[in-house]
N, C-alpha and C positions, 0 to 999 in steps of 0.2 A: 714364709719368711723370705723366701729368697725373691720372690714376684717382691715383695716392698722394696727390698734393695736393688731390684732390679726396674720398680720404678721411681725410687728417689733418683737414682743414677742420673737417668730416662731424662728427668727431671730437671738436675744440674745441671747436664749434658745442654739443654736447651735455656735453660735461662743465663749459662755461660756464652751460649752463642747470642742469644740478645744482648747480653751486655756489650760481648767485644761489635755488635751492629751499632748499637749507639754511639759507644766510645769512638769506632769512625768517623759517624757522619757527625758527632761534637767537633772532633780533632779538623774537619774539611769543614763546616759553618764557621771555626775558628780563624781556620786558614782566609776564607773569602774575606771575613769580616774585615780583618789586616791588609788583606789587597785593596778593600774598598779606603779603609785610610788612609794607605800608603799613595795613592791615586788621590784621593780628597786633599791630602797635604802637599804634593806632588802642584795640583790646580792651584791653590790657597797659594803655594810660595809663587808659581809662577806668574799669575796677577798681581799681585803684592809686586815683585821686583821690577816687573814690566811696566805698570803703573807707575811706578815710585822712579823711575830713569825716564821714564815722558814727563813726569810734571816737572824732575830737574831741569831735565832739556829745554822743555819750555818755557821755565820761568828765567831761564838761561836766556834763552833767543828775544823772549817778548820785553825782560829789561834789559837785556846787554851789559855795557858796564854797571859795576857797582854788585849791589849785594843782590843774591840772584836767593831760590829756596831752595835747600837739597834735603830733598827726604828722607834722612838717614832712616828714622823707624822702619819707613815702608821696606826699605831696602834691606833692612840686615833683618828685620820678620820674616820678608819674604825669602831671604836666603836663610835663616833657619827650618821654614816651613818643607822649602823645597829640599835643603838636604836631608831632613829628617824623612820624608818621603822618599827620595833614592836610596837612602842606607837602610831600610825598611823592606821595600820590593827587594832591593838585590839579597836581604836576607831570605825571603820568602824562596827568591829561587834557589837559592843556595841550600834551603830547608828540603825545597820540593825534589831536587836531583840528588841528593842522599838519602 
């Protein structure tokens, strides 16, 4: 009797440590996956804004006076793209150093 509960133990003992291995490398696949968004939205805003202030400027300069295009979508997408991207990463570090 005492070898069975000596090897259910045995047993627990080891399928408790696979679990808490998985539960890690979940918790770090989880972590990347969010950096790689926070980085993907991070580019997405900054094309977006950068774009969208050259086609102003330009439709600026190429007609001069009068009514000119200002890309509001591009611009404030792209400034929501991008900030949600930095408020993202800086959580991630703020996660990773505590």
């Amino acid at each position: 009797m005492l070898r069975e509960k000596n090897a259910i133990e045995t047993e627990l003992d080891r399928l408790a440590d696979r679990f808490y291995h998985d539960y890690l490398f979940l918790q770090k696949e989880k972590r990347k996956q969010r950096r790689q968004k926070a980085e993907q939205n991070i580019m997405i805003g900054s094309v977006l804004l950068i774009g969208g202030f050259i086609l102003t400027v330009l439709s600026y300069i190429l007609i001069g006076t009068g009514t000119y295009i200002l890309c509001i979508g591009a611009l404030v997408s792209g400034a929501i793209y991008l900030g949600t991207g930095l408020i993202e990463k800086n959580d991630l570090k703020r996660d990773s150093t505590s």
